[in-house]
C-alpha positions in Angstrom: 90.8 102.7 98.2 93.0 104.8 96.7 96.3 104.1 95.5 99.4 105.6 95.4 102.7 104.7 93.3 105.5 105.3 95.6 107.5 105.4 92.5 106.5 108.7 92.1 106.7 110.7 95.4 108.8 113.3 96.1 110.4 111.8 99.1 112.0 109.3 96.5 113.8 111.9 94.9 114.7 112.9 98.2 115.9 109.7 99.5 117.9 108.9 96.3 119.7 112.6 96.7 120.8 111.9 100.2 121.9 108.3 99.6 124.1 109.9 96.6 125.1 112.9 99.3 126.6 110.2 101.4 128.2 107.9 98.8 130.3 110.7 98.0 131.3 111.8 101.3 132.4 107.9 101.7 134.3 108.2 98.2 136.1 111.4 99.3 137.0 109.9 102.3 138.6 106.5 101.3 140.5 108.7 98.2 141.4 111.1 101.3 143.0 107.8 103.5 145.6 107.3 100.4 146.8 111.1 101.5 149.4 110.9 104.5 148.8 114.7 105.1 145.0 114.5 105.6 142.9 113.0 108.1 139.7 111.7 107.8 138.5 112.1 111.3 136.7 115.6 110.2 134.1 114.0 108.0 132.8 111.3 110.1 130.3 114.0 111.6 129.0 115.0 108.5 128.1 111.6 108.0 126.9 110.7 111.1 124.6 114.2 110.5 123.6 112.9 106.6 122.4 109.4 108.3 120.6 110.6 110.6 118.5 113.1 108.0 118.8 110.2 105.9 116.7 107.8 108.0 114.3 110.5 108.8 113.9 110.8 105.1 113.6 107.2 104.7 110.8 107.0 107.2 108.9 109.4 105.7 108.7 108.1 102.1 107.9 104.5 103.6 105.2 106.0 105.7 103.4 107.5 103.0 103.3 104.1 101.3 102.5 102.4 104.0 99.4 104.8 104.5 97.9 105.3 101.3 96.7 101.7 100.5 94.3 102.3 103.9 93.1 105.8 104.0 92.8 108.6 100.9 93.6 111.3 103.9 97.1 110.5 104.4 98.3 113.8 103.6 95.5 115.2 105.8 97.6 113.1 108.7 100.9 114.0 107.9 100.1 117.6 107.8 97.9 117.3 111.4 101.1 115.1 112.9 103.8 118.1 111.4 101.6 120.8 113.5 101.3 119.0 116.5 105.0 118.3 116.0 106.0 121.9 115.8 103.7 122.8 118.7 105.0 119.6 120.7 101.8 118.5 121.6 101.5 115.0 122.6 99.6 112.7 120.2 98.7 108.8 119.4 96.9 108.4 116.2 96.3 104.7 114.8 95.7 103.7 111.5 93.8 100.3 111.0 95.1 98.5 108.2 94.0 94.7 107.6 93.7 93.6 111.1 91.1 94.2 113.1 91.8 96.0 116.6 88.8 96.1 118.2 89.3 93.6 120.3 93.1 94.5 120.9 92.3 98.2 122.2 90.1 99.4 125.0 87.4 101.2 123.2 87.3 105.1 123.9 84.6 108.1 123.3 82.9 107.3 119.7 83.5 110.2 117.1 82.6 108.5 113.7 83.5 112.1 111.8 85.8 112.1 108.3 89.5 112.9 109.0 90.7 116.2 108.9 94.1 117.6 109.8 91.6 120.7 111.6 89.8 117.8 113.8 93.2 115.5 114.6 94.6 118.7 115.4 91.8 119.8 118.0 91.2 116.3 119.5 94.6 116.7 120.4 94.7 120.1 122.2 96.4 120.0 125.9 93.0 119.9 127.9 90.6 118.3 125.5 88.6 116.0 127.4 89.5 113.6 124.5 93.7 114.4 124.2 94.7 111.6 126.7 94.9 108.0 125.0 94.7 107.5 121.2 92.6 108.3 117.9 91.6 105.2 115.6 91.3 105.9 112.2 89.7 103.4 109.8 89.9 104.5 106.4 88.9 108.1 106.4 87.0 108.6 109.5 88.1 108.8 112.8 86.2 106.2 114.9 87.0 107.2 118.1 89.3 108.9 120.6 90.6 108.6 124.0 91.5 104.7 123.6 93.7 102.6 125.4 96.5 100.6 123.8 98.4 97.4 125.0 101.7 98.5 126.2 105.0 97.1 125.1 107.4 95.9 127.6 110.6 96.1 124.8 113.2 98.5 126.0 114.5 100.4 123.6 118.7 101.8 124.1 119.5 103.0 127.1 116.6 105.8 127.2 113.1 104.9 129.2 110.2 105.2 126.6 107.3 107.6 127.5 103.6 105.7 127.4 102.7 106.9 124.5 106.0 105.2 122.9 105.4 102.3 124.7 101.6 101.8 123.8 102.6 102.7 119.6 105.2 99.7 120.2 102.2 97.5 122.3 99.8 97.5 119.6 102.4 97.2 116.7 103.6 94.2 118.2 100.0 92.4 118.2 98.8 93.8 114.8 99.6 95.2 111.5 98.3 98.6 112.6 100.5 101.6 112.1 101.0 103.7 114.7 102.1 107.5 114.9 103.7 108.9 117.7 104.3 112.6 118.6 106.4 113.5 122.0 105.1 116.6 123.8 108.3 116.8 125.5 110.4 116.6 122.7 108.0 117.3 119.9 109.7 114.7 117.5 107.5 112.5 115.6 108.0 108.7 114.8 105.8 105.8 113.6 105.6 102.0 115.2 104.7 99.3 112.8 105.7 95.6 113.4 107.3 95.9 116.9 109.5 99.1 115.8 109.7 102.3 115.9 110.9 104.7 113.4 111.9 108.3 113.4 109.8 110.5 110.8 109.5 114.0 109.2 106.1 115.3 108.0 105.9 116.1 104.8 104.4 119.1 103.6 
């Protein structure tokens, strides 16, 4: 299997300039509390605003990492889960990694065809006969499609998550699978892994 120095990525770089981003924003704003005649109020939004990009950042990098050990398409995936992002059409696409799910997932339509952002893409398509439930991915191919996951009974804040949410989280919780997510009604992307769920970007 192919792998891939995290060391190296892009997103790294990326990470490291937003972490700097908001250490100085925190620096100006404890040298800005030793001024009586200026309030720091003003910049707790940009920092609520460079966190939240920050964590999506985060997310990203990690879920390349996390990816690449297990398939050689990962970019293939992250471009596939950016389109169907930008279209906001729903999507559950799970990545085996050590553990095996077979027994842990009701088994959908067999596809046994290598990965392609193209074929994730058009499995996915509102009306495909093969768009409701989730794709398993072992390595490179796609196994199958239209599965069923476990569903997670963890409530998450305040806001009720969607099944799609809920089965990522289900399967998470009873393997070391990892688990994208894509919300047709919101079209915002996030991975589970581990019983939680994380908010992404794709990389291009």
């Amino acid at each position: 299997m192919l792998e891939v120095n995290c060391d190296t990525s892009s997103l790294k770089a990326e990470l490291l300039q937003e972490l700097r981003g908001i250490s100085v924003t925190l620096d100006e704003s404890i040298h800005a509390l030793k001024n009586e005649n200026e309030c720091v109020l003003r910049t707790f939004d940009q920092i609520r605003t460079k966190f939240s990009r920050l964590e999506t950042v985060a997310a990203s990098f990690y879920l390349q990492c996390y990816l690449s050990p297990y398939t050689e398409k990962y970019l293939d995936l992250s471009k596939a889960v950016q389109h169907l992002a930008k279209r906001r059409q729903g999507a559950l696409i799970v990545v085996e990694r050590e553990d095996p799910l077979d027994l842990l997932l009701q088994a959908g339509i067999p596809i046994e065809a290598t990965m392609s952002h193209s074929l994730l893409e058009s499995i996915f398509y509102p009306g495909s006969p093969l768009h409701d439930g989730a794709v398993l991915i072992r390595q490179n191919h796609i196994v199958s499609a239209a599965n069923v996951l476990p569903l997670s009974q963890v409530v998450v804040g305040e806001k009720k998550l969607g099944t799609r949410h809920r089965a990522a989280l289900g399967l998470s919780e009873k393997s070391d699978a990892l688990i994208v997510v894509v919300s047709e009604e919101t079209g915002k992307a996030s991975f589970a892994m581990q019983g939680h769920l994380y908010p992404i970007i794709s990389p291009s």
